[in-house]
Each structure stands twice: as C-alpha cells, then as structure tokens.
C-alpha positions as CSV (number, residue, x, y, z in Angstrom):
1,X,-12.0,-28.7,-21.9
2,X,-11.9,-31.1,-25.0
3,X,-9.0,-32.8,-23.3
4,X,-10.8,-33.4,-20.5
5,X,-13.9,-34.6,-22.6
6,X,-11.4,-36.8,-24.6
7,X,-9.6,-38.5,-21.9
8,X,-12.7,-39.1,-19.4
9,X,-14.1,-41.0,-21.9
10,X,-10.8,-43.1,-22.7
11,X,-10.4,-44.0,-19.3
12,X,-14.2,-44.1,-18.3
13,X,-14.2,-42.4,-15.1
14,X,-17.8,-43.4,-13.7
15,X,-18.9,-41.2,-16.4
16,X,-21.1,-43.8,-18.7
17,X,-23.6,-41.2,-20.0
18,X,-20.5,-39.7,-22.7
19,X,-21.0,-41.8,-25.9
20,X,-23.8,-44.0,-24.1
21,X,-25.8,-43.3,-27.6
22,X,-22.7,-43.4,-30.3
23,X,-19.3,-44.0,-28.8
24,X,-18.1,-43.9,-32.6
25,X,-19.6,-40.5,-32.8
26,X,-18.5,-39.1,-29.8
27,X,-14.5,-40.4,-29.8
28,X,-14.1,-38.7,-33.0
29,X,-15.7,-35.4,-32.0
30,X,-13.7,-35.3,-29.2
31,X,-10.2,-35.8,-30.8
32,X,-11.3,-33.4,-33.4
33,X,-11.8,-31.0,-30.8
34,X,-8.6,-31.3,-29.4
35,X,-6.7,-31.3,-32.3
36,X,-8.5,-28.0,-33.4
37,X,-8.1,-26.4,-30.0
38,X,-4.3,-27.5,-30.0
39,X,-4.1,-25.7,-33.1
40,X,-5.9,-22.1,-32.6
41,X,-4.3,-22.1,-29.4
42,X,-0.7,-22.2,-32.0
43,X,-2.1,-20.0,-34.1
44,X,-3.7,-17.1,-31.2
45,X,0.5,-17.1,-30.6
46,X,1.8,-16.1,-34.1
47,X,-1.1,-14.5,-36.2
48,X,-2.2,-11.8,-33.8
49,X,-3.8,-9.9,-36.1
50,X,-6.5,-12.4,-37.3
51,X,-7.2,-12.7,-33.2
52,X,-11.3,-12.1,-33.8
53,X,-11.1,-13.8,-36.7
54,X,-10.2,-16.8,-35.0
55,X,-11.5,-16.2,-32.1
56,X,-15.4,-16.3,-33.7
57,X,-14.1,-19.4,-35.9
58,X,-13.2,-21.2,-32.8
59,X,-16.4,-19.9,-31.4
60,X,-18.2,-21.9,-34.0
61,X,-16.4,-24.7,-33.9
62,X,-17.2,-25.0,-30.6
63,X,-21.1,-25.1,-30.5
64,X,-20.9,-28.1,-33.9
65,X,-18.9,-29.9,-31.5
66,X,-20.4,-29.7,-28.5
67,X,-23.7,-30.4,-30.2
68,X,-22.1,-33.4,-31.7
69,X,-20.6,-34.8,-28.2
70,X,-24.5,-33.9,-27.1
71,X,-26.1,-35.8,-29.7
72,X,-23.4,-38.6,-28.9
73,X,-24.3,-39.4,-25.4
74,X,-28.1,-38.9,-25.1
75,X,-29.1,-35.2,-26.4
76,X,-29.8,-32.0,-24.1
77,X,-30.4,-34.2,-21.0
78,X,-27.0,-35.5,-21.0
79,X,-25.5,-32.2,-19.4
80,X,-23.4,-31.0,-22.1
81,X,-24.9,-28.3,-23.8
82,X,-23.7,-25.9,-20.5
83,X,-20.3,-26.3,-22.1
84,X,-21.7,-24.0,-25.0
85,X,-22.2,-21.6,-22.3
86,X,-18.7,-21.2,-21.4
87,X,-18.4,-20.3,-24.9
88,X,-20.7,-18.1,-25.7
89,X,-19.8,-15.9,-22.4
90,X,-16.5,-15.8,-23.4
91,X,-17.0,-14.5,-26.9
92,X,-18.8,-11.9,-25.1
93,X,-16.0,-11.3,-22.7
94,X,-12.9,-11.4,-25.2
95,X,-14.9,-9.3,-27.8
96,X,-17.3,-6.6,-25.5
97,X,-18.9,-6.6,-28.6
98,X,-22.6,-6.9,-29.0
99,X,-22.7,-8.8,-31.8
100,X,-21.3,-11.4,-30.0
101,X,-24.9,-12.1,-28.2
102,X,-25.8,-13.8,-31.5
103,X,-23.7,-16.8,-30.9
104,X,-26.0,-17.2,-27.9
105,X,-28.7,-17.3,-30.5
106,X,-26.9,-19.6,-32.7
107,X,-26.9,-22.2,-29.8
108,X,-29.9,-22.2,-28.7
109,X,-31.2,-22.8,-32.7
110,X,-28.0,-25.7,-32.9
111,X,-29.6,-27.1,-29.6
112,X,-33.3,-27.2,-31.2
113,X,-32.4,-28.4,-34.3
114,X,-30.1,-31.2,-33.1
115,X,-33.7,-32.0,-30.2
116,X,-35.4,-31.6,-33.2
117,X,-33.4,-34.6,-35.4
118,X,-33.4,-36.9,-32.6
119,X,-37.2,-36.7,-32.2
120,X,-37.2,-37.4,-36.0
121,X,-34.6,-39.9,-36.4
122,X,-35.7,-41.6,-32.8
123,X,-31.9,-41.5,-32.0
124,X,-32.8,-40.8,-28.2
125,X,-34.6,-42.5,-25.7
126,X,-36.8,-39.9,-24.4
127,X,-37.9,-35.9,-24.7
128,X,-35.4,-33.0,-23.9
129,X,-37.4,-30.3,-24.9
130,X,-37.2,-28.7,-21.1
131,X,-33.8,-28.8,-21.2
132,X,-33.5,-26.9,-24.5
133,X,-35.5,-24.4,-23.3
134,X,-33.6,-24.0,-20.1
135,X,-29.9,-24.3,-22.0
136,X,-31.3,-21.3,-24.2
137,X,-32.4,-19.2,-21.4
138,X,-28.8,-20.0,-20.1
139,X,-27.0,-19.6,-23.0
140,X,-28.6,-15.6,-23.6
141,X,-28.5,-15.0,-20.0
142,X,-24.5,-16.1,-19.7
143,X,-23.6,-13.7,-22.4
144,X,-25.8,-10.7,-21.7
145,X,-24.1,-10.8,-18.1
146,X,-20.9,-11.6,-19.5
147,X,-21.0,-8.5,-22.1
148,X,-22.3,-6.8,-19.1
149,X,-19.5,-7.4,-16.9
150,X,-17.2,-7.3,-20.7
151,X,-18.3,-3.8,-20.7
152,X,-17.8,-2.6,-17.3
153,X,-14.1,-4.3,-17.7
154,X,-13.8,-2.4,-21.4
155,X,-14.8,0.9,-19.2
156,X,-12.7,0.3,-16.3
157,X,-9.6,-0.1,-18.3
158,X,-10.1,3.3,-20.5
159,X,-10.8,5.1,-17.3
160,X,-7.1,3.5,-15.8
161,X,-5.7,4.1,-19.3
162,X,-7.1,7.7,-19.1
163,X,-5.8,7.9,-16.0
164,X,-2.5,6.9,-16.7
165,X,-2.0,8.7,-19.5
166,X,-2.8,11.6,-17.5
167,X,0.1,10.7,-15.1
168,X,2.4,10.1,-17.7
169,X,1.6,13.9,-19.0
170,X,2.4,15.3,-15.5
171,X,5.2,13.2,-14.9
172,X,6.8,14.6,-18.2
173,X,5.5,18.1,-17.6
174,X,7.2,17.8,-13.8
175,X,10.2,16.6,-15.7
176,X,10.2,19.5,-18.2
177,X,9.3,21.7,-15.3
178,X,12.2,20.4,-13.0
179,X,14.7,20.3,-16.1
180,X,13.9,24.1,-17.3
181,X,14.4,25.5,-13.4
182,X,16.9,28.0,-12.8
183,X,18.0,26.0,-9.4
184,X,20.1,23.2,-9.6
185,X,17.8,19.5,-8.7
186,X,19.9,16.1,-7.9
187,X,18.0,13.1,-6.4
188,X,20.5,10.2,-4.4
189,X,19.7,7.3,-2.4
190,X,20.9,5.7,-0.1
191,X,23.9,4.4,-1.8
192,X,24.6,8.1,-3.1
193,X,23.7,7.1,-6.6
194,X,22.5,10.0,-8.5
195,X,18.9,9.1,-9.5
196,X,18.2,12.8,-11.1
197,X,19.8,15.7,-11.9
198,X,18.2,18.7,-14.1
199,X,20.1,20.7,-16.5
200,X,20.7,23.9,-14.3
201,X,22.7,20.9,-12.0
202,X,24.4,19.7,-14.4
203,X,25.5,22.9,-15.8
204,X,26.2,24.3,-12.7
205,X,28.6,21.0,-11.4
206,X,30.9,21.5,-14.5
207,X,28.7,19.4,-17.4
208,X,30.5,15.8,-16.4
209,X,30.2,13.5,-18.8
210,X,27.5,11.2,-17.4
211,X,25.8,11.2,-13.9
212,X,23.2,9.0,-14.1
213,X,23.8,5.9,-11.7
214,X,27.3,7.4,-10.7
215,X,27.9,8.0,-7.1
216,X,27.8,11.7,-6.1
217,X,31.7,11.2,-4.9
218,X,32.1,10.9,-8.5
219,X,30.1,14.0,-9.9
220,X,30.8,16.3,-7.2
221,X,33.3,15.5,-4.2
222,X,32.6,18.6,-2.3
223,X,29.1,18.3,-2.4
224,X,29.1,14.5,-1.0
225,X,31.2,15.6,1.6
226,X,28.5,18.5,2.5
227,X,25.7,15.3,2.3
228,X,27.3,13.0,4.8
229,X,27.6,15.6,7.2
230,X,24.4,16.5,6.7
231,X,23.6,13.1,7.1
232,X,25.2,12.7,10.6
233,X,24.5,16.1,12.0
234,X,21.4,17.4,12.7
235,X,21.7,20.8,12.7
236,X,24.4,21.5,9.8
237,X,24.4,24.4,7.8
238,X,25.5,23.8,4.9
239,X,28.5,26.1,2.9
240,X,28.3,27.7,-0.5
241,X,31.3,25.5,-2.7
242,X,33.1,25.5,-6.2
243,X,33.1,22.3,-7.6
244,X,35.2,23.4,-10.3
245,X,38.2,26.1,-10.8
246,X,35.7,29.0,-12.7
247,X,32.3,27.0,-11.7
248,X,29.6,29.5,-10.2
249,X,30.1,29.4,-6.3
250,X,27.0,26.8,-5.3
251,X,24.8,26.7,-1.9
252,X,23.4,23.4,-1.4
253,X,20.0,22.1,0.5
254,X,19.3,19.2,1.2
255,X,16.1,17.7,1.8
256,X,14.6,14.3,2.7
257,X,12.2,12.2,0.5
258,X,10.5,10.5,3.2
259,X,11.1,9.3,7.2
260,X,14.5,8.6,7.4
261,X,17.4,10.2,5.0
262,X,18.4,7.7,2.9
263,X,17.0,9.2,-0.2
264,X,17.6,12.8,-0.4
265,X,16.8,15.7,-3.1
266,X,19.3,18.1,-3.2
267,X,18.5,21.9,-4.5
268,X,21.6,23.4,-5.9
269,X,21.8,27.6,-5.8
270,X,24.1,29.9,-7.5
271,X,25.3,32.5,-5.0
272,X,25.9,34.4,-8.1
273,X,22.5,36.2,-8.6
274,X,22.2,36.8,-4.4
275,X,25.5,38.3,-4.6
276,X,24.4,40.6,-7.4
277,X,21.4,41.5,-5.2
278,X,23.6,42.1,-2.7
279,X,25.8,44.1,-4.3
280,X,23.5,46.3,-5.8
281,X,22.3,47.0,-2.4
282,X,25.5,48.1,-1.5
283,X,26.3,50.2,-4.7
284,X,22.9,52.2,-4.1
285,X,24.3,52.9,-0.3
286,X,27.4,53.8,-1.7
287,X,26.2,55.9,-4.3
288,X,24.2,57.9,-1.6
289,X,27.7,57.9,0.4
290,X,29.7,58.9,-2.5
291,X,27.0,61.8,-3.7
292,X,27.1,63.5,-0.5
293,X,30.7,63.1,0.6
294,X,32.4,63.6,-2.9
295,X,32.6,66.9,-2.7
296,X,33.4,67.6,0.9
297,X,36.3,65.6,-0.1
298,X,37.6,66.6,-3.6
299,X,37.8,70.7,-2.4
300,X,40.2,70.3,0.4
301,X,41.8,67.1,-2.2
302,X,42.1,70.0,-4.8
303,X,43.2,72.2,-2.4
304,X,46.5,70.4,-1.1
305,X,47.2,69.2,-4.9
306,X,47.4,72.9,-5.9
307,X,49.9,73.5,-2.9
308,X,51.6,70.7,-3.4
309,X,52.1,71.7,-7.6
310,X,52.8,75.2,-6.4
311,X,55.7,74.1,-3.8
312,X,56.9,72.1,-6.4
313,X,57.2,74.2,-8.5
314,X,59.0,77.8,-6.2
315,X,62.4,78.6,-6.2
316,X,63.3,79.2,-2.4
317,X,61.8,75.3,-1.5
318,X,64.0,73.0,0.2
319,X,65.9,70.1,-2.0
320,X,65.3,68.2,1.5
321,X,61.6,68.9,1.6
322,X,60.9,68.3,-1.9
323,X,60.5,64.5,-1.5
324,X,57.9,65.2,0.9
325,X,55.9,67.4,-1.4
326,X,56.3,64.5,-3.9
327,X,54.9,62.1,-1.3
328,X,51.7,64.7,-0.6
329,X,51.4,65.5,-4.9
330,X,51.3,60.9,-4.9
331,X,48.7,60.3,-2.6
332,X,46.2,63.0,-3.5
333,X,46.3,61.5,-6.7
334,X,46.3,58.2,-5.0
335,X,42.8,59.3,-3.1
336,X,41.5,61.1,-6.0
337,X,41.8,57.5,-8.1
338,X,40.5,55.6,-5.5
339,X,36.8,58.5,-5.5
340,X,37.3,57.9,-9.0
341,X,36.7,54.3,-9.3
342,X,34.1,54.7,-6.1
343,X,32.1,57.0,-8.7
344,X,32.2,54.4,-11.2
345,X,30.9,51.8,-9.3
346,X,27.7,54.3,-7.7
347,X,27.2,55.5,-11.0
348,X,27.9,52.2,-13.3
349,X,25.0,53.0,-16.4
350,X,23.0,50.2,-17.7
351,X,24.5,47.5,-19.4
352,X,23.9,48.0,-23.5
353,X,24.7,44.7,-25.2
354,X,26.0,44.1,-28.7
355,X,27.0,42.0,-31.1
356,X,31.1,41.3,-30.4
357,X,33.1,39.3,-33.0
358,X,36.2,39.0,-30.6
359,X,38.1,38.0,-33.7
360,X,37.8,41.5,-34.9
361,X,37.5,43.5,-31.5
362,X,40.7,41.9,-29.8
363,X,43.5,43.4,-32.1
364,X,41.4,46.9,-32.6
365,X,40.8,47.1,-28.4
366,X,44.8,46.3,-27.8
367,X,45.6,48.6,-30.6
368,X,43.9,51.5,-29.1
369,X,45.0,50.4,-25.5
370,X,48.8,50.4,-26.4
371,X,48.3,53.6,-28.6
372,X,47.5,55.7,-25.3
373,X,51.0,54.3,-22.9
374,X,54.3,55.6,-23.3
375,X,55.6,52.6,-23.0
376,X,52.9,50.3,-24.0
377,X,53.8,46.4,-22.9
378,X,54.3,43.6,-25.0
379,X,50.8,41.5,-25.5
380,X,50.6,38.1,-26.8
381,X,47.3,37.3,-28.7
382,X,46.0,34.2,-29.4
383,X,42.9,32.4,-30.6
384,X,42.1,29.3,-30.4
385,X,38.7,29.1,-32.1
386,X,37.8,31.7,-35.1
387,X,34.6,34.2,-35.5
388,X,33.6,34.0,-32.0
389,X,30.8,36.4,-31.4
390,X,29.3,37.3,-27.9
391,X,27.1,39.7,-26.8
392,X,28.4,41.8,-23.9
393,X,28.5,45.9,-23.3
394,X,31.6,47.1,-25.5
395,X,32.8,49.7,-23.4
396,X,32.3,47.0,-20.4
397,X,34.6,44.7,-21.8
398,X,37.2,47.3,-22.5
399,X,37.4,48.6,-19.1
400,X,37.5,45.0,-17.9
401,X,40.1,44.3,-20.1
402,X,42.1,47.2,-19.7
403,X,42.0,46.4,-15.8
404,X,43.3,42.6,-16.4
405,X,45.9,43.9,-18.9
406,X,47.4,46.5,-16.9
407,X,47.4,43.9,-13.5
408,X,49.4,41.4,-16.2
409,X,51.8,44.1,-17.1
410,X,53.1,44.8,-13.9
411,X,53.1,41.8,-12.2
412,X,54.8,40.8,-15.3
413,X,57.2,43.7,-15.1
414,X,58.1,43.1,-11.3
415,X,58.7,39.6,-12.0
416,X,60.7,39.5,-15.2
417,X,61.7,42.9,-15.9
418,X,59.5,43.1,-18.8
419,X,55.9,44.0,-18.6
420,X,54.3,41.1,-20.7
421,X,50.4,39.9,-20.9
422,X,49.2,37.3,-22.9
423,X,45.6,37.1,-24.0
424,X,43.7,34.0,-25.5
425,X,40.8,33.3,-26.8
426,X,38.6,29.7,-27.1
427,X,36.3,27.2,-26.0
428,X,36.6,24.8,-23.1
429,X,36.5,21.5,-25.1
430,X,34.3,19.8,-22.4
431,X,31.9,22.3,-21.4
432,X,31.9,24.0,-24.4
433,X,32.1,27.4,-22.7
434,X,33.9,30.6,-24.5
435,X,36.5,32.0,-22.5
436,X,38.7,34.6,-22.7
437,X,41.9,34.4,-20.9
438,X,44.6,37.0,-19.5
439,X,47.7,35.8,-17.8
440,X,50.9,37.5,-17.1
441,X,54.3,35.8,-16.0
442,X,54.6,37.3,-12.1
443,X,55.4,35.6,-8.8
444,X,50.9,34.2,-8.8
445,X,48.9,34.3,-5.5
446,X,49.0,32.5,-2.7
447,X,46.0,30.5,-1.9
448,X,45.2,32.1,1.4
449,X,45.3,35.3,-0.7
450,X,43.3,34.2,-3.7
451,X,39.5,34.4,-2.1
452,X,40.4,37.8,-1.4
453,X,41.4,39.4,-4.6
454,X,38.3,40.1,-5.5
455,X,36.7,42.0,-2.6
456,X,36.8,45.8,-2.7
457,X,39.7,47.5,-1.6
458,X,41.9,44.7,-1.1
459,X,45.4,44.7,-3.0
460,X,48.7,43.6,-2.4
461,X,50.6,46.8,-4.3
462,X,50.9,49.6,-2.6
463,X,50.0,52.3,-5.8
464,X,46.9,50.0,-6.2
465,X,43.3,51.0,-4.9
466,X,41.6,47.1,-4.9
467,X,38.9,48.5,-6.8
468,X,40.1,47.1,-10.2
469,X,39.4,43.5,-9.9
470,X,36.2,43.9,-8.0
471,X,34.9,46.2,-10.7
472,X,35.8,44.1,-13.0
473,X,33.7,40.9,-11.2
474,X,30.8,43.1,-11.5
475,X,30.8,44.3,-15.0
476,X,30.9,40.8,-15.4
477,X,28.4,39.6,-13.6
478,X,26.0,42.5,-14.9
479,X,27.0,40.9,-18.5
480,X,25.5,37.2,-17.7
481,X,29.5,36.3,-17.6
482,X,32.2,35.5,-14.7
483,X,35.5,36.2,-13.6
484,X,38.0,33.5,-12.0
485,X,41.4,33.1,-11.1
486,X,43.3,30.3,-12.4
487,X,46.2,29.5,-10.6
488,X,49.4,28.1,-13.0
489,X,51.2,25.8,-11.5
490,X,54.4,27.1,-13.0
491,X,54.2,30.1,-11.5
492,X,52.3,33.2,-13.3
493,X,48.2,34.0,-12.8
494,X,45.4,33.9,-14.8
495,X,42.4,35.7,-14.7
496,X,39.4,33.8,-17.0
497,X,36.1,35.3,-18.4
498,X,33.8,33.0,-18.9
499,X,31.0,33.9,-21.4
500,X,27.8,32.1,-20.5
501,X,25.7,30.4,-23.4
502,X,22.9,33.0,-23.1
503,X,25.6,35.7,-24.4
504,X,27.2,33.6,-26.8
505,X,27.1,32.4,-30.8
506,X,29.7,31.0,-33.1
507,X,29.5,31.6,-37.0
C-alpha cells in the first residue's frame, strides 16, 4: 500500500488530489512509509517472537502516517483516511484480541485532532468535519466486524484443532490396538509394497530385518504367491504356509481396501491355537474311547501275555514254536505300549510351570536319563548361551526330551553303529528365540515323509507306536512352545524346541 501511495504520486497517475496541499509533506511520508514497511516486513521473518510487538508498532505507525499523507493532500475529504481502516481491521484480525478495538479509537481521535489543526492553522480549503465523523464510524465498525469474524476464525480453528487432535488420539489408539492383536495385520498396495505390518506379523513372518516399503516378495515369498492368486482368482481359498523352517504354520486372508484390489489388508492367523482346539477336542473323544475300551482290552492283553510267559517258560514246548511265542510275548507288549501312551494323551494333567535354568537342568535330566539304560548312548551337550531360564512344566520337558533322545539314539545306532544324540542349547541370533536342539547322526527324512512325522500313529520303525513325536508336539504346544524338524543337509535330523518369549528370561 505505501508503495502504491509512493509511486502514484511519482508518476502522477490522474491522481492530483495526493500532495495537492504539501507535496514536500506528502513525498517524505510516503518514502518513510515504505522504508518502514520494507523493514517490519524483514523483521516479521526473523524475530517471531516479538510478532505483536511489532505488529501493534506497525499498527501505529500506520495511522501517524496515514494522517500525515491526509493532512498532505487536503485533510479527511481527500479519501485517505479509509486506509486506516484496513489497519485497524487487521489488528483486529491478526490479534482476536479486544484490545485491539482501541486502535479504532486512536484513529478516529488522530483524524479529529489533525481536522482539528487544519481548521486552526487554515491549512485546508474547506470543512471535513462530516467526513471525520463518518471515517470514525468506519474505523469502529471495520474492527468490531473484523474481531467478530477474528473470533469466529480463532473458534473455528480450536474446534478443527480439537478435532484433529481427537483423530490423531484414535489413529494412535488404532495403531496400538492393531500393533498389540494377537493376529498377524500387513497392508500392500498395488505395487505389493508393505505399507503396515503389526508386531504379531512381524513375529509371526520370522522378525526380517525391515519391512517397511519392501515388497512382500521380499518379506514373505509364500505369502505373495498366495496374494497374486488371490488377486487373479476369484474364488481362491487360500492355504495355511511356513514362511520359515520352525515359523508357526500361518492362514492368510486377504481383504480389499476399497473397489478394486489394488490395496489389500492381509490378516495373518496361526493355525497353532485352532490346532490346539482341535486337538483337545479329539483328546476328550479319545479319553471317552480309551476309558471305556481300556479295559475290555488290557484282560484278554493280560491274558495272552501270561500264556505266552507261561509257554515260555514249560519244558515239553517246541524249540520250533518258541519263536512264535516270542512273536505273541513282542506284540502284546507292543499293544500294551501303544494303550499306554493313548492313556497319556486322554489323561495329560494340567501343565504346572516353573522356573528352569536349562544350564543346571540339562546335565541333571541326562544324568538321570542314562542312569536308568543298560546301555545308555553317548550324548553330546552343548550350550551356546549361559543361565538360560524358561518357564515350562518340568516333568513335560523330560518326557519330551526323553522321547527326542531316545528317537536320536536309534536312528543314530542304525545309521552308525553307535547310538549317539547331540543336544544344544541357544539363541537364534536374528530372532532372538531360545531353542533347544536334538539331532542324531541317521539316514534324515525324506521330505514327502517330513509333514507326516508328527501325526498320531505314524512311524517309519516297526517297534515304534507314532505316538512319541505327536506327544511330544503337544506338550509343547500346551507349554506356549513348538516343535520342528530341521532337515541337515549332510544327512542326520533335527528336532528344534522353540521357547516362545512369553516363557522365556535370561539372567
């Protein structure tokens, strides 16, 4: 504005009224102005926090100079008191302050008093008493609507701000919400950059390294592979995969955010815990089964045992027919072992955790297990980390690591000769997972083999029942840990338990 003041009177635009009265006056008001609005305009950009101190300095500055340009060219009827209105209204805007009302006040008085010394000093031509009057009425009614419209602004914003802040807390509490849940949550888009994933995701995928703004092919390969045919097909149905050796077995869903399927939020669930549902269905059937049949069986079991021991054991039997009282003495054992373990798994108590130092427990548990063979085998035990301490049901672990031990041993033996297991003990350097490892030096399983070993029943020895692994899974599983099979590529297996963080501590 004081440019504009400055150069229409420079280049006289048909505007003869500015300086008409004193041109001296007038040029130097109006350079002053513009240097001084050149240089709060500088200062508004580095002193930030004087901003209402200068802004009601400028303010000031503003009405002397405008009155001065005023009294230059004629007084209140040359037009250019309105320009104090601009500035008036915009204290009242920049501040929402009502305080600011009284530079309206301070005008009008300026624009009297300088009326006022022209009548005195005869300096104008004629009266402009109606025109200060009517500039004063403007000037208060500029800024009252001005702080009006200031204050509606001022309300406005905290209601938005209120508002947003609002957002901002559900957006974090969704976050927290989404982070802390149990199922696994990745969001892609169309390029199958990760956008999201939640901890339960990233704990379940194997704990990569990063995954933010990586393609899923990256993260997980099996589970891109499941999106782009979900992508193409309609009506696929997705299948539970591992995305690592001894990861949790993982059912994805996948669901679209929007129309069309370019941005998709993937839920993530571990089969584990619908397993354990399931298989506790099937241990309460079985225990029913086992209650009401064990009997029926074990009499006519005892029955042909006792025969059996007592053929064995007359004079007048058969050399010729002795192997075949051999064969019936083996297999009622045999079917005896295999009610045995049945009853263990219908019956199977409540877990009762405790405090295990494994660094202590190991050596006392093998002890005790090679105390109680005749020819106990030869165990290596290693640790690769010290004073590891989970929490896990004590005689649990024992049977699960008698099972595993025994399994080594004669693979081992039927291999090599020598009935060998070694055992180790650590932490997975990337995931930061305690394991505990048993691996024995046999012929390993195939892979067409290797989904099966754990189901109930199924063995590849002849003297074995298949009950020993899959008891083992579930003890377990009811322990917050899991059992995998490693395959070594130079030849040998090994069977890793995996102790989750919520059952593990380090000292």
């Amino acid at each position: 504005m004081s440019l504009s003041l400055l150069i229409a009177f420079q280049l006289d635009f048909d505007v003869s009224f500015l300086g008409a009265k004193n041109p001296e006056l007038y040029y130097t008001s109006a350079l002053f102005f513009s240097i001084i609005a050149l240089v709060s305009f500088s200062l508004s950009l580095y002193l930030k926090r004087l901003y209402y101190l200068q802004l009601e300095v400028q303010i000031i500055v503003d009405i002397v100079l405008i009155i001065l340009l005023m009294h230059a060219s004629g007084g209140a009827t040359s037009g250019l008191g309105v320009l104090i209105a601009v500035s008036t209204s915009a204290a009242s805007i920049l501040t929402g302050n009502p305080a600011a009302l009284g530079f309206s006040v301070l005008a009008s008085f300026a624009v009297l008093g300088e009326e006022i010394y022209a009548s005195l000093t005869q300096s104008h031509d004629r009266s402009g008493m109606t025109q200060v009057g009517i500039l004063s009425m403007t000037f208060m009614a500029t800024s009252l609507l001005s702080f009006y419209l200031a204050r509606r602004i001022i309300e406005t914003e905290h209601v938005a701000e209120k508002s947003m802040r609002g957002l901002e807390s559900m957006e974090k509490l969704n976050e927290k919400i989404i982070q802390f849940m149990s199922t696994g949550v990745l969001v892609v888009d169309n390029q199958n950059s990760v956008c999201l994933i939640n901890r339960s995701a990233w704990i379940h995928l194997g704990m990569p390294e990063s995954t933010k703004s990586r393609r899923l092919e990256q993260v997980s390969t099996p589970l891109a592979r499941q999106l782009n045919l979900w992508r193409r097909k309609q009506s696929y149905r997705s299948k539970p995969f591992k995305n690592t050796a001894t990861g949790p077995s993982l059912l994805p869903n996948f669901s679209p955010i929007g129309e069309n399927k370019d941005n998709v939020i993937i839920f993530l669930e571990d089969t584990t815990v619908l397993n354990q549902q399931a298989q506790s269905l099937k241990l309460a059937s079985l225990g029913r089964l086992t209650a009401s049949i064990a009997h029926e069986i074990r009499n006519p079991l005892g029955a042909l045992s006792h025969a059996a021991q007592l053929m064995k054991e007359s004079d007048e039997i058969d050399p010729l027919n002795l192997g075949l009282v051999e064969i019936i003495d083996k297999n009622t054992k045999r079917v005896n072992d295999i009610i045995e373990n049945i009853m263990k798994l219908s019956q199977r108590k409540a877990v009762q955790v405790k405090e295990i130092n494994l660094s202590r427990y190991m050596p006392v548990m093998l002890q005790e297990y090679a105390s109680g063979k005749d020819t106990p085998p030869e165990i290596d035990l290693q640790f690769q980390t010290d004073n590891l301490i989970i929490h896990f049901d004590l005689s649990q672990l024992s049977q699960i690591l008698t099972n595993l031990i025994e399994n080594a041993a004669r693979y081992s033996e039927i291999n090599t000769g020598k009935p060998i297991a070694q055992v180790m003990v650590g932490i997975e350097p990337h995931s930061r997972t305690a394991f505990l490892d048993v691996i024995d030096k046999g012929e390993g399983i195939s892979p067409d083999l290797s989904e099966k070993i754990f189901e109930p029943f199924f063995t590849t020895s002849r003297t074995g029942t298949g009950l020993g692994l899959y008891l083992s899974k579930e003890l377990c599983e009811a322990n917050r840990a899991r059992l995998d099979y490693i395959p070594i590529p130079t030849g040998g297996s090994c069977f890793r338990i995996s102790f989750s963080a919520a059952n593990l501590t380090q000292q």
